[in-house]
C-alpha positions as CSV (number, residue, x, y, z in Angstrom):
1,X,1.8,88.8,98.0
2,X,4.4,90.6,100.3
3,X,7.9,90.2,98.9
4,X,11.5,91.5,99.9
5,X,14.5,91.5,97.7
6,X,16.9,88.7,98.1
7,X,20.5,91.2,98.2
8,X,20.6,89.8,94.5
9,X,18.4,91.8,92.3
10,X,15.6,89.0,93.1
11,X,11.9,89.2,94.7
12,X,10.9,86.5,97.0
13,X,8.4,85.8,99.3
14,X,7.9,87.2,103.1
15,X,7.5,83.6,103.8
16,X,10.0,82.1,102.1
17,X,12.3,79.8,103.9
18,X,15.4,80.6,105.4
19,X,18.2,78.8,106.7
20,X,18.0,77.9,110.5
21,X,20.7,80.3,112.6
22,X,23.2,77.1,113.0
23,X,23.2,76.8,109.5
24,X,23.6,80.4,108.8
25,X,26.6,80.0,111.2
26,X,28.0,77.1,109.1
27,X,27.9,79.5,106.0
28,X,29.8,82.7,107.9
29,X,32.3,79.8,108.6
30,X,32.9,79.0,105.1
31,X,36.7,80.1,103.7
32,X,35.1,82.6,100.8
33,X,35.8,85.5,99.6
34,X,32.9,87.9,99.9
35,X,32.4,91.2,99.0
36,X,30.9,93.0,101.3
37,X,28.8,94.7,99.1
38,X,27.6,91.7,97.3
39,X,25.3,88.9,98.4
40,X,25.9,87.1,101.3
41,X,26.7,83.9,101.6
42,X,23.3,82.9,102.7
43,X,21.4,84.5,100.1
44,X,23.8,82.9,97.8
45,X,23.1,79.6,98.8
46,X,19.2,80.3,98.7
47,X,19.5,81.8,95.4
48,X,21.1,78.7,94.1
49,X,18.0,76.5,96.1
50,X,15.7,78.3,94.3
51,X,16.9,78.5,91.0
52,X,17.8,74.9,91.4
53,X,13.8,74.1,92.4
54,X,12.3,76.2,90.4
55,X,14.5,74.7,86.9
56,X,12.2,71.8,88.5
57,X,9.0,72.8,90.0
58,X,8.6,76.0,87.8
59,X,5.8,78.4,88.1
60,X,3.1,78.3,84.7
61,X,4.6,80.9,83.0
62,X,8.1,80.0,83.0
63,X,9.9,77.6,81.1
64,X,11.1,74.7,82.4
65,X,13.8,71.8,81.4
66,X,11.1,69.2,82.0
67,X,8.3,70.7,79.8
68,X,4.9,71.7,81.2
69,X,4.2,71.2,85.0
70,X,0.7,69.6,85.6
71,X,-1.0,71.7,88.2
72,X,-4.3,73.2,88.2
73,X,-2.9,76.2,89.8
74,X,-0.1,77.9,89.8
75,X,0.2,78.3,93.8
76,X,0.3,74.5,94.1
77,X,3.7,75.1,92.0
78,X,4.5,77.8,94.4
79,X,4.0,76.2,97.5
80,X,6.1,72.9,96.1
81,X,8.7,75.0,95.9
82,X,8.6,76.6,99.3
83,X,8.3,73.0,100.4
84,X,11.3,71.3,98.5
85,X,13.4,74.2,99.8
86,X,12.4,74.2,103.5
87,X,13.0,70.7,103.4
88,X,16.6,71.2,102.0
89,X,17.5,73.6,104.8
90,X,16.4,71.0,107.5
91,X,18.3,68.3,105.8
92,X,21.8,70.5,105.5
93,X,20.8,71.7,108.8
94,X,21.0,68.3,110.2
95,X,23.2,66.7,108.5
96,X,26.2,69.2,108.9
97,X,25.1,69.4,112.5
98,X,25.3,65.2,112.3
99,X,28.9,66.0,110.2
100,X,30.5,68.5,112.7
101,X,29.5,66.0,116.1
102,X,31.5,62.9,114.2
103,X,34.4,64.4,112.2
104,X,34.4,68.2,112.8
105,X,33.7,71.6,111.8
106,X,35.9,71.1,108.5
107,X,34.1,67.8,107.3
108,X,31.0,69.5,107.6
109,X,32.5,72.6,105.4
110,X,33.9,70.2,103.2
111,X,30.0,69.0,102.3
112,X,28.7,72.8,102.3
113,X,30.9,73.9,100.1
114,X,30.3,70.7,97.8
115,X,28.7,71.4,94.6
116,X,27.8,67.6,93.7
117,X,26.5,67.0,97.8
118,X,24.5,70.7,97.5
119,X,23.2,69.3,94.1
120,X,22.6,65.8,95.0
121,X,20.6,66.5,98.4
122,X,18.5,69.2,96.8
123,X,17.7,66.5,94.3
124,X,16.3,63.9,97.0
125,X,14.6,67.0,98.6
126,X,12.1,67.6,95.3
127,X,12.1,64.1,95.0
128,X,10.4,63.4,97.8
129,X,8.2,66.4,97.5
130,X,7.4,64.8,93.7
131,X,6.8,61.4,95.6
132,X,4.6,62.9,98.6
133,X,2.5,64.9,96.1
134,X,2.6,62.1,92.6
135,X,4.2,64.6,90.7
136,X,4.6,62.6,87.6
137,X,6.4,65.3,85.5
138,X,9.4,64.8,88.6
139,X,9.4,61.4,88.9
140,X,13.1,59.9,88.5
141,X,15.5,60.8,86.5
142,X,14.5,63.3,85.8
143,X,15.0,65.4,89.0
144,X,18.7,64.1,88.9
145,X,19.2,65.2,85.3
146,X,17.2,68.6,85.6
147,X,19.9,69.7,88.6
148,X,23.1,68.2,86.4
149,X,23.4,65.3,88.3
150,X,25.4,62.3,86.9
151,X,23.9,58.4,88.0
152,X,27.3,57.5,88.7
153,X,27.5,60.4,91.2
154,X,24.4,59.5,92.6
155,X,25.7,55.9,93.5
156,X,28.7,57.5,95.5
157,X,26.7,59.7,97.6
């Protein structure tokens, strides 16, 4: 499998999703301090997506906060992942697009730079990843509680 390095010590896929260049532009816009040696904040934020799926959707090998994932094969595991996480970027893509049109460019920084939104939304992403596929060992809560998700946060969003 062809890999690159993520800026943060980190292999991932060639093919691994990235964010779309209007959402890339909504992260360069975000008030943070970066280093410029460090990461940048898009490989931040995909860092974060993946570590958030895989605490989910974890490959064989590695543990996981919801016990043993039920796959035949590990690059069902791999591919749910890749899934879950190209459907986050479309969603944030949209909906901070959706966000800037009505209210602004700083309402739709307000939600990227939301750790209880990011959380939430990746959430509903695996969820209905879990859902399209019958991933039982995702079904809810369990999603919610894997990403630290409170119900009561849920219920606002």
């Amino acid at each position: 499998m062809l890999c690159t390095f993520d800026g943060m010590g980190a292999h991932v896929p060639a093919h691994a999703p990235q964010p779309s260049p209007t959402l890339q532009r909504f992260l360069a816009a975000l008030p943070i301090n970066s280093n410029s040696s460090g990461p940048t904040p898009v490989q931040q934020l995909m860092k974060r997506v993946r570590d958030l799926v895989a605490s989910v959707i974890p490959d064989e090998a590695a543990p996981s906060l919801l016990g043993p994932f039920p796959l035949l094969n590990t690059s069902l595991g791999a591919e749910r992942r890749i899934e879950a996480t190209k459907l986050y970027c479309h969603s944030l893509d949209t909906i901070l697009q959706n966000e800037q049109r009505t209210n602004g460019l700083p309402a739709a920084l307000a939600l990227l730079g939301s750790a209880k939104f990011q959380r939430g939304l990746i959430a509903c992403c695996i969820e209905v990843v879990a859902a399209c596929y019958r991933m039982v060992s995702c079904a809810f809560p369990n999603v919610r509680m894997t990403v630290g998700l409170l119900g009561s946060w849920v219920t606002r969003m």
